[in-house]
N, C-alpha and C positions, 0 to 999 in steps of 0.2 A: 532618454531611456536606453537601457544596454539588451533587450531583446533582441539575442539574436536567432531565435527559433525561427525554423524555416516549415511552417505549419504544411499541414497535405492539404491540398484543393478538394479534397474528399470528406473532409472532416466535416461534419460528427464522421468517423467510422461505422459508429455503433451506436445505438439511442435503443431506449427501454422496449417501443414494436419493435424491434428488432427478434427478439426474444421469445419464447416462451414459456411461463409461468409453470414451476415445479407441482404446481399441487393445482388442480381447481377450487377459485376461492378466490387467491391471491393474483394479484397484480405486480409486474414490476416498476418499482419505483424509478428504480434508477440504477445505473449500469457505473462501475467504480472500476480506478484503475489497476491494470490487469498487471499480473505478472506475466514475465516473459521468456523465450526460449528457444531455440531450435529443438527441431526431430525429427525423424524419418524424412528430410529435406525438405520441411515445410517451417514457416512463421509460426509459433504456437502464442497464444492467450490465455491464460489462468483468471480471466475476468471475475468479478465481484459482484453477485447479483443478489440485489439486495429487493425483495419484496415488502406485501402489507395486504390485507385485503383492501377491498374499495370503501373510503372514506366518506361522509355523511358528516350534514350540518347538526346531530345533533350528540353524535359521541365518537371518541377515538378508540379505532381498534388496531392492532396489533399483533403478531405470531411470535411465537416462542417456540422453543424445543424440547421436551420433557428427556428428565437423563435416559428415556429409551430408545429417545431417536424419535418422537412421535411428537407431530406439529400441533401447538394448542392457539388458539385466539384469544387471547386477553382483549374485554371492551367493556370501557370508562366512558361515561355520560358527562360530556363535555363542560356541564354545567357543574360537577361535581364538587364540592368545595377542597374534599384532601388531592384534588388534581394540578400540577403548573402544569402545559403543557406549550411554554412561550417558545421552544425551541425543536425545529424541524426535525430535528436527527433523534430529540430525547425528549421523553416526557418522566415529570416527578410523580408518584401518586403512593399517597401513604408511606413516605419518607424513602420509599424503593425508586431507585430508578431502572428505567427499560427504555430500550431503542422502540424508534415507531418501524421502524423495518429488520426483517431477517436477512442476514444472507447466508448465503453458501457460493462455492469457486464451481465454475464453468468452462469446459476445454473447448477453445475454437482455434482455427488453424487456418493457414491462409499458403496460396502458391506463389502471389505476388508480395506479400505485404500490407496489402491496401481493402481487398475483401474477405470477412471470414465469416466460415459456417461452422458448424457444429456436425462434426465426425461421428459418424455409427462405431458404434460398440468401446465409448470411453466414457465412465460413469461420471455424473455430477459427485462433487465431493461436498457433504454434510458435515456439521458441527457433531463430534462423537461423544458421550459422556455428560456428565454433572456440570463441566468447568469449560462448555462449549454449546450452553441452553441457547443464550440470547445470540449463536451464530459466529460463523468467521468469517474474517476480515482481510483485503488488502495484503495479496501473496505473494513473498520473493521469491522467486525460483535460484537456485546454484546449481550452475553445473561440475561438479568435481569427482573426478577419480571416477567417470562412467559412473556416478550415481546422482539424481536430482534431490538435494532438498528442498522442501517445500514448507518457509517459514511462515507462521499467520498470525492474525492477530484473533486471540480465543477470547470468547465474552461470555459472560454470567451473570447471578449476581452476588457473584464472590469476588467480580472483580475483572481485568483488564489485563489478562497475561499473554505467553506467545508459544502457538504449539509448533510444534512440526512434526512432518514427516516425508519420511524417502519412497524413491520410486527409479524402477529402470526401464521401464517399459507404458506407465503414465497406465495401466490397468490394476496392475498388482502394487499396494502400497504396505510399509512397515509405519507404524503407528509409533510418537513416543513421548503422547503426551503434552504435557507444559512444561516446558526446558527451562522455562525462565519465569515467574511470579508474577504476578501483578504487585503494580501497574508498571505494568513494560510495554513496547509494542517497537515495532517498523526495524525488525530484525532481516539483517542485511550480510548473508555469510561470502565472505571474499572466496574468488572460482582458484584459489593457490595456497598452498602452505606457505607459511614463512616459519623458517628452522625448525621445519618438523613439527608446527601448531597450526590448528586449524585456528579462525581469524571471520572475530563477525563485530558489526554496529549494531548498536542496539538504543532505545531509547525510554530509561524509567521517568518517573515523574514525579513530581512532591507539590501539594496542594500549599505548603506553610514553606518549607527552608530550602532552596534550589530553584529547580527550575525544570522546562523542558527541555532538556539536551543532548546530546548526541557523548553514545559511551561508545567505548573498545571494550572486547573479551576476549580472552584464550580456551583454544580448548584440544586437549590431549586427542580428542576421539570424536570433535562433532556435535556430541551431545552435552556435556559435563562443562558449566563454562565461568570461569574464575580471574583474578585479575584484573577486576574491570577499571577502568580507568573514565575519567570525564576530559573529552580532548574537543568540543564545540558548544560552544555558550550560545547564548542570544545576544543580541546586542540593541541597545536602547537605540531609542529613536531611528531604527531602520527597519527595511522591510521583511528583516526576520526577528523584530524583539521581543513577540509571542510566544513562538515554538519553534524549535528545530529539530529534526527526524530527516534517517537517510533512506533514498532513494531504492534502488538497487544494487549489486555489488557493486564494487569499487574496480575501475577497469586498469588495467597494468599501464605506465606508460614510461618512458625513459626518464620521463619527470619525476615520476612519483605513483602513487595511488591516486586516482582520480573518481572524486564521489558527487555524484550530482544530488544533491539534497533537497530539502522543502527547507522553506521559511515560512511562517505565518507574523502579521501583524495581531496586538493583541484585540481587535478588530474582526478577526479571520478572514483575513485579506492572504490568499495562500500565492506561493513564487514557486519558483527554481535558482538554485545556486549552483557555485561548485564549491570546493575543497579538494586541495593535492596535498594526499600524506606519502611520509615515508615509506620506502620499499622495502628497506629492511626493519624499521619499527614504528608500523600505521599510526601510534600515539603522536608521533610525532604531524604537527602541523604543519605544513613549509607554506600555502598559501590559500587565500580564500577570497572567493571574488567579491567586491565591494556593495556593486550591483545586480537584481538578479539578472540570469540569463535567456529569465521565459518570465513573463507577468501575466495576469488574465485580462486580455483586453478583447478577444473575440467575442459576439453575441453569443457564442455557445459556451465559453466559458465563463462570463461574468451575469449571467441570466440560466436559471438552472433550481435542482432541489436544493442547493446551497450553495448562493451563485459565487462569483470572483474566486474562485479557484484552479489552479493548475497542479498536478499532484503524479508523481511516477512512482510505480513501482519496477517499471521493468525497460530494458532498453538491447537493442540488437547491434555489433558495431562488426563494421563492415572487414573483410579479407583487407582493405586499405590500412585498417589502422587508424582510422580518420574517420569516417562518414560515422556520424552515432544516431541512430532510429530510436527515437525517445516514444515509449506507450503513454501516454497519463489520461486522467481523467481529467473532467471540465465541468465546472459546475457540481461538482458530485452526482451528474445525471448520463454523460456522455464519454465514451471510449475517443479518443483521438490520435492523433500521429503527427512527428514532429520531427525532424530533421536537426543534426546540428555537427559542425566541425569541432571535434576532438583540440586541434591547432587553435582554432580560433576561440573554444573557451581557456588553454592553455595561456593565449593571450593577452585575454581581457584579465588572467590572472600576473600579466610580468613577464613569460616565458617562451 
């Protein structure tokens, strides 16, 4: 096993009591990994909370969002026949699919790293519109040119696209929408231009011809984003030959671009990788590590609302240059924290 995460003795960080439920009614299900950040000299968390009401043996119920912003409870009598509902995350009913949970992102903040609470007077951030009913999802944060964007993954049921929006102060936000269509998601904007373009990972999907994999885009301005290229496949018989999707930005290094990614088996058996791209053209591939770097083998991440999972969206890397603080989720239930040597995934790449 090539694991080389150096997990916090504090882990879970964060589990569902931890929390308190946005609306009365609902319950948290489970707590998803968080985007991440510095601010006003503190650790931030863009965490993923994902609710439901409370469940009963004799129907499933669920929340939604109406395009006004106004939470509804969809509930299906278990015994229904136009119902499948064999899958934790998803239930089918009358050809529609919907998530059994909503979320919305939640600001926590932290002095060490290691404990976080929820800051007076920063709003929880909602699913807004038509094209963000069934919730958002799983937030990167970038920090570029004194402005944060904040890319996510938007749901409906029109589909599976990725909004974003900016912020400089984490109070006041500029809205803009869905940048990119469905079915896209795990948008990952690099913290630099390269030659005067902005530079993000993204990851569409195709049910019939392709696959899950990891693209490149350009973009003039941010917003507007074209060029896209396919530069990360899956790979048969290993333990990303499912799906692959990038992590958080891509961190600078004298190597190359360095992107800590997901792998799933088709299984959904979820990892952590790397890949080091080019500095001056991200398309380019230079290396990728064989094995992952983090597998889910703690009781909190292979026992869970969806267990054997490891999953980042956000990570802190130290005034060294070296030390990387990896956020991810476990299980699809729990926040965690996870240490790892920049050099030493460098290594296990050649380098």
């Amino acid at each position: 096993m090539a694991d080389i995460a150096k997990r916090f003795p504090q882990n879970p960080l964060l589990a569902p009591k931890d929390l308190t439920p946005s609306l009365d009614g609902l319950t948290i299900a489970c707590l998803l990994n968080p985007g991440v950040f510095r601010f006003d000299g503190k650790v931030w968390l863009l965490v993923r909370v994902a609710e439901r009401p409370e469940q009963n043996e004799v129907k499933v119920s669920f929340p939604i969002l109406t395009a006004t912003g106004e939470t509804r409870i969809i509930e299906i009598a278990l015994d229904d026949s136009d119902l499948i509902a064999t899958d934790a995350r998803v239930v089918r009913y009358k050809g529609v699919d919907y998530l059994t949970t909503l979320s919305h992102l939640r600001l926590l903040c932290s002095d060490d790293g290691i404990t976080f609470y929820e800051p007076e007077g920063y709003k929880k951030l909602f699913g807004i519109g038509p094209l963000q009913t069934f919730g958002i999802e799983d937030c990167r944060v970038t920090f570029l040119e004194d402005k944060y964007y904040l890319t996510f993954t938007a749901v409906s049921d029109s589909g599976v696209g990725v909004g974003m929006r900016t912020t400089t102060d984490w109070k006041n936000f500029e809205t803009y929408g869905m940048i990119l269509p469905p079915h896209n998601k795990d948008v990952a904007i690099f913290e630099e231009k390269i030659n005067g373009l902005y530079y993000a990972l993204h990851r569409p999907s195709s049910v019939d011809i392709g696959g899950n994999y990891i693209w490149l885009a350009e973009s003039p301005d941010g917003v507007h984003w074209g060029n896209h290229k396919c530069i990360l496949k899956t790979r048969e018989g290993m333990w990303d030959s499912g799906r692959v999707g990038a992590g958080a930005a891509p961190i600078k290094t004298d190597k190359g671009w360095l992107e800590i990614y997901h792998g799933a088996t088709k299984e959904h058996r979820y990892c952590l990788g790397a890949v080091l791209l080019d500095l001056q053209n991200p398309s380019v591939v230079i290396a990728r590590s064989t094995e992952p770097i983090m597998e889910p083998t703690e009781a909190y991440e292979t026992t869970g609302f969806f267990g054997h999972v490891v999953f980042t969206n956000g990570h802190i890397l130290d005034a060294d240059g070296d030390t990387l603080t990896v956020y991810y989720g476990a299980a699809d239930e729990y926040v965690c924290g996870a240490h790892f040597s920049v050099k030493e995934i460098l290594g296990q790449m050649g380098f």
